[in-house]
Each structure stands twice: as structure tokens, then as C-alpha cells.
C-alpha positions as CSV (number, residue, x, y, z in Angstrom):
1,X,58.0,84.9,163.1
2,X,58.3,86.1,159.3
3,X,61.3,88.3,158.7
4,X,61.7,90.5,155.9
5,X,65.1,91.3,155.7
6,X,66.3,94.1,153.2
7,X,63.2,95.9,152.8
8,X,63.4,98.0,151.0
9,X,65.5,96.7,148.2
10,X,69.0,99.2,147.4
11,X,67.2,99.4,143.7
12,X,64.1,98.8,142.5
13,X,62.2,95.4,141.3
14,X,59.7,96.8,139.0
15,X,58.9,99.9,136.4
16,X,56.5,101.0,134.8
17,X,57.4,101.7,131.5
18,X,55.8,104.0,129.2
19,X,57.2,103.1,125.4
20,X,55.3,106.0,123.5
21,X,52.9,108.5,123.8
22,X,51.1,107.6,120.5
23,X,46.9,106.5,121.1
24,X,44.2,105.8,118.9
25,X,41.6,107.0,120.8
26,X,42.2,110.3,122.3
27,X,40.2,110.3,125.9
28,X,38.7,113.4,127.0
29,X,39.8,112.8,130.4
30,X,43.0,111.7,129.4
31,X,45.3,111.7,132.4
32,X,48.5,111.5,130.6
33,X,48.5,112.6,127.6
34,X,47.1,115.5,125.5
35,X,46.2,114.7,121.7
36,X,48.3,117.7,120.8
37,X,51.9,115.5,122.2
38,X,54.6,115.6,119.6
39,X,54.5,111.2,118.9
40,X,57.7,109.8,120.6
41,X,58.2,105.9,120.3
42,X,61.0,104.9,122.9
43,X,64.0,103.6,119.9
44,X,64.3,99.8,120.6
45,X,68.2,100.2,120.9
46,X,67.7,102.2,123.6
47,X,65.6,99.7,125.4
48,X,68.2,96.8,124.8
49,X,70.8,98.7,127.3
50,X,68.3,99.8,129.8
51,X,67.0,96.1,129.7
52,X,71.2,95.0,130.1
53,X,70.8,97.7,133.1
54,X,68.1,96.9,134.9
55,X,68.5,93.2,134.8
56,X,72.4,93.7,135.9
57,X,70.5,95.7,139.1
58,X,68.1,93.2,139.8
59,X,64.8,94.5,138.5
60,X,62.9,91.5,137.9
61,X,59.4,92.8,136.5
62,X,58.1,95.3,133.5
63,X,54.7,96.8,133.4
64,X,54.3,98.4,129.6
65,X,52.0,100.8,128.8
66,X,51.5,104.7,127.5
67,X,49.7,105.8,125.4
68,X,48.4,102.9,123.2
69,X,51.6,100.5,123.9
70,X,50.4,98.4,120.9
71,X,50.9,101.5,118.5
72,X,55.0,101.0,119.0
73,X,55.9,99.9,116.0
74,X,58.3,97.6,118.1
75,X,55.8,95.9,120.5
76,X,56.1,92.0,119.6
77,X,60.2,92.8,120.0
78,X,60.8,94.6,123.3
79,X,57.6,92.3,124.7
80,X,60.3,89.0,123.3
81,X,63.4,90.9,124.3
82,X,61.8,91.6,128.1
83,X,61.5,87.8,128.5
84,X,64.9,86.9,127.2
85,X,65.9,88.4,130.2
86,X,64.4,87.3,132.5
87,X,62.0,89.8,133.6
88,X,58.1,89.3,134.1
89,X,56.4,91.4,131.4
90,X,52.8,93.0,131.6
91,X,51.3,95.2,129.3
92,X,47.9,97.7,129.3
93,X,46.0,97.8,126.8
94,X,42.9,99.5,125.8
95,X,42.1,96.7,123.7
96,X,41.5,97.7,119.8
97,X,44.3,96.5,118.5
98,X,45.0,92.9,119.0
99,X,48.9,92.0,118.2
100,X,50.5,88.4,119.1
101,X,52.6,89.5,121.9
102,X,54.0,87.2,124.5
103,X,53.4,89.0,127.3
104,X,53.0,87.3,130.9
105,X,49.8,89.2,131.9
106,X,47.7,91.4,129.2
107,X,45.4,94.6,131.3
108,X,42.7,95.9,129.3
109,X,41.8,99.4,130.4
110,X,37.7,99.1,130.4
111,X,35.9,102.1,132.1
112,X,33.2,105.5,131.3
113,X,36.8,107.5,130.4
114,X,37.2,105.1,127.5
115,X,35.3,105.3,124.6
116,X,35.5,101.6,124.8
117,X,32.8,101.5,127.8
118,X,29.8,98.8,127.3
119,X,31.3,98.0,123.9
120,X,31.5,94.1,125.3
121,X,32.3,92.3,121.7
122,X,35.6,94.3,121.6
123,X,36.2,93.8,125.2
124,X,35.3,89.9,125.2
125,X,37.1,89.7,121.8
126,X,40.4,91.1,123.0
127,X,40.2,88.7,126.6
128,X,40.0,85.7,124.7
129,X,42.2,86.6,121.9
130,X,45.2,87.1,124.5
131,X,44.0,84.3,126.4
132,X,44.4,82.5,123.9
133,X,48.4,83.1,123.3
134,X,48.6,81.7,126.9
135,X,48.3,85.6,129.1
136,X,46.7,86.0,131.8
137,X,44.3,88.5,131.3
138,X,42.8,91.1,133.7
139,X,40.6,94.5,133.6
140,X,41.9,97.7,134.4
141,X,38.8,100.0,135.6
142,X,39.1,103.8,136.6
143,X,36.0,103.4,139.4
144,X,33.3,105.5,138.9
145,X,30.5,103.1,141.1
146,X,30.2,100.1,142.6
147,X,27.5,99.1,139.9
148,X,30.6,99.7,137.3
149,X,32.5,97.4,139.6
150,X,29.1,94.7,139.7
151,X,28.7,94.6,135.7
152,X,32.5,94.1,135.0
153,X,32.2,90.9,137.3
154,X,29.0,89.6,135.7
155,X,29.9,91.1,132.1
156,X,33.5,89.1,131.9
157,X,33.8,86.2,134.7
158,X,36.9,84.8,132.3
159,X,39.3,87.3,133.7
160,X,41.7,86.7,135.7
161,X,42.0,90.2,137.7
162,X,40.5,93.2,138.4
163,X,42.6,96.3,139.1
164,X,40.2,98.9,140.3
165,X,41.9,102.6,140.3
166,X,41.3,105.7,141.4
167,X,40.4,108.4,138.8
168,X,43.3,111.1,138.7
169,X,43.6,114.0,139.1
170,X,40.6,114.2,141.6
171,X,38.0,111.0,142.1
172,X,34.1,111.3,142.6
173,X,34.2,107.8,144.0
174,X,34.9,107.3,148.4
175,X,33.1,104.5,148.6
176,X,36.5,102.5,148.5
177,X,35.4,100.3,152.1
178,X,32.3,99.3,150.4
179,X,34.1,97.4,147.7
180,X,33.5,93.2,148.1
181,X,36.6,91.7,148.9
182,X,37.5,89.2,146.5
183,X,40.5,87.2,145.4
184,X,40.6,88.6,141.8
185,X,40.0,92.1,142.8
186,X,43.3,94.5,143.0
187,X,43.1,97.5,144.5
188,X,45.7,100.2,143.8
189,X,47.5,102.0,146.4
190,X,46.2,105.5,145.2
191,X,43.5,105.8,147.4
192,X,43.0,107.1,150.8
193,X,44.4,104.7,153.4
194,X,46.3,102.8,150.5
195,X,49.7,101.5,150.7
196,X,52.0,102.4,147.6
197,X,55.1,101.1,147.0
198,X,55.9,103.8,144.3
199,X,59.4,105.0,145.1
200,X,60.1,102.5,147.4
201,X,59.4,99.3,145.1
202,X,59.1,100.8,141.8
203,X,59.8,103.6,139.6
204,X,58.1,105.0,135.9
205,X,59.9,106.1,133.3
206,X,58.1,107.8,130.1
207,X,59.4,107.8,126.3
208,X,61.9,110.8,126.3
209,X,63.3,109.1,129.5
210,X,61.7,111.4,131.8
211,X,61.2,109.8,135.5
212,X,59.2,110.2,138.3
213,X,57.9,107.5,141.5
214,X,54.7,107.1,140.0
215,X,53.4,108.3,136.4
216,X,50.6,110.3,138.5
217,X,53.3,112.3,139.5
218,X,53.9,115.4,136.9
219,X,57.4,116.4,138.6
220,X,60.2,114.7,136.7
221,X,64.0,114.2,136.3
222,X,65.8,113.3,133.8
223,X,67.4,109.5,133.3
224,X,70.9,109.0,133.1
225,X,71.6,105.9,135.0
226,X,69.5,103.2,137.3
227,X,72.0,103.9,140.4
228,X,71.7,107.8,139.9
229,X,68.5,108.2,139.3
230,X,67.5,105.8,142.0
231,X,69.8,108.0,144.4
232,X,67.5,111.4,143.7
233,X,63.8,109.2,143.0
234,X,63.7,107.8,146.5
235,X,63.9,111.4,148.1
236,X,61.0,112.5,146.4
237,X,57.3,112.4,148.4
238,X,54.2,111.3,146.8
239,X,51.1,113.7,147.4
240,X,48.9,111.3,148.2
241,X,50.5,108.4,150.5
242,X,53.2,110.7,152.1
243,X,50.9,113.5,153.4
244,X,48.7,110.1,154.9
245,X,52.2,109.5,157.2
């Protein structure tokens, strides 16, 4: 019988990190940022000695994204940097600007919140561009319908994934059970009956190095150190998953 033995980890494997606030197109519906932020870029020397950090602690993966993570002026670097160590790098993107990075997997945000939506030269352009510097590339899609869901699939059968989220704060979409199961279709754990790992897996950490479990989550603290931080994260409860238990 499979074991799994140290579950869950003393630290975390994996954060999402949020390298600026900075965005080109200004959502309505916006989530996570309001147009009216004061810009803050996370300084590349900063990142060097979390990256030292983190990899000392055994985090072994990096999800970038914001914001517009292709508006740090720094992108191609930490992208580079996060590899020299060791650590599996993703980025999301919403996919108008198009940048040489080396990241391991490239998300394109593609959905009716983003301007972006049925615009499939820019989409298509932006899959095979990154593609083409050897990424693999998936769609990330706030679902609004399973028709959204159906013309993705037909509209791009080159990607690789399909992460299919759950609008926040508050989703239209139930129909979660109704959803074809299929290998390149991720579902996040932010829906009803989901299993997270936020807090238990993974931590995300903003651009004034405010944390919290999950970037839905508005409640933050303050980072000083992996091991500190860690000690106060894992005692918070998630909305969502923890009222489920």
C-alpha cells in the first residue's frame, strides 16, 4: 500500500509569487488589483536572498504572476535566476506582451474578465511564440459556461493545459460536476468540494512582501523569514475549504 510519509511538509514546496502590481490592461473585474495601486516592482536583490532562502528550505517550485508579470522590468532575470536554482518556474500571463523568458510552463489568462476574450490572433500568437522557446503552454480561464470551456478546447487544441478557476469574489458558474473530465483540464481547488493545498502546500507572497495562504485571501502578514512566517501562515483558515471541513 502507498505511504505518504511527512505530509505535510515542515515548509512549503511552492509559492506563488506576485513580482509587481503594475498591468496594462486594467480589468473591470479586477480581483487583485485596483488601477489606482501606487506601481511596486519587487527589487531583484531582494529576490536573490529569498531565492538563497527558499531553496535552503526546500521549496522546489515558483508560480510568477501579479499584475502583468511581464511589465517587471526584471522579468528575463529573476525567470533565469529561478532556474539557477533549481526551482521549477511558471509564469501567468495575459498575453500582450511577448518577452523571451525561459520559463518551464507559460499560463495565458484567457476569459470574458479580460479584455483579451475572442481576440484569438493575440491568444494563438502568444501560444506559439512561447512554445516556441521550448514552454509548455496552457490557458488560464475564469469560468463563466461550459460553452466558454467548449470554444477554448476547439479554439486552441496546441495547449498543453487548461486551468479552469472560479471567478472571485463570488461565481455565477455551479455547474462544476458537469465539466468533461479530461487529462489536460486542471481544476482549481477553489470551488465547492475542492481540495486546496493553500497553507498546507503553498504559500503567496505579493510585491511589498505582504503574505497570505492563498492570494484570494485579503488578510495578510507581514514577511520577515520563511520559518517565521510559515510558523503564523499555517494557523490561518481559508473561507472556502475550511468551512467545507
Amino acid at each position: 500500500m502507498l505511504q505518504i510519509i511527512n505530509y505535510p511538509p515542515k515548509f512549503p514546496k511552492s509559492v506563488h509569487l506576485y513580482i509587481t502590481n503594475a498591468c496594462n490592461l486594467n480589468c473591470v473585474k479586477c480581483h487583485y488589483r485596483n488601477s489606482d495601486d501606487e506601481l511596486v516592482h519587487l527589487k531583484f536583490e531582494k529576490l536573490k536572498k529569498l531565492f538563497y532562502e527558499w531553496k535552503y528550505y526546500g521549496l522546489t517550485s515558483i508560480a510568477i504572476g501579479g499584475g502583468e508579470p511581464l511589465m517587471h522590468p526584471k522579468i528575463i532575470e529573476i525567470v533565469k535566476l529561478g532556474r539557477l536554482f533549481g526551482f521549477h518556474m511558471a509564469v501567468t500571463t495575459n498575453g500582450t506582451h511577448l518577452l523571451p523568458i525561459n520559463a518551464h510552463r507559460i499560463h495565458i489568462s484567457y476569459d470574458k474578465i479580460h479584455p483579451t476574450w475572442k481576440d484569438e490572433s493575440l491568444i494563438r500568437r502568444a501560444i506559439h511564440f512561447y512554445k516556441g522557446l521550448g514552454s509548455k503552454v496552457g490557458i488560464n480561464h475564469i469560468v463563466s459556461s461550459l460553452d466558454s470551456i467548449r470554444y477554448i478546447d476547439f479554439a486552441f487544441p496546441e495547449i498543453d493545459t487548461l486551468l479552469l478557476i472560479r471567478e472571485k469574489p463570488v461565481s455565477k458558474f455551479n455547474d462544476w460536476e458537469s465539466i468533461p473530465r479530461k487529462r489536460k483540464y486542471w481544476i482549481e481547488g477553489c470551488i465547492e468540494h475542492g481540495h486546496c493545498e493553500q497553507g498546507i502546500l503553498s504559500f503567496h507572497l505579493g510585491p511589498t512582501l505582504e503574505t497570505s495562504i492563498c492570494s484570494n485571501i485579503k488578510e495578510t502578514i507581514k514577511y520577515t523569514s520563511l520559518e517565521k512566517t510559515w510558523k503564523e501562515l499555517i494557523k490561518v483558515k481559508c473561507p472556502i475549504r475550511d468551512a467545507q471541513c
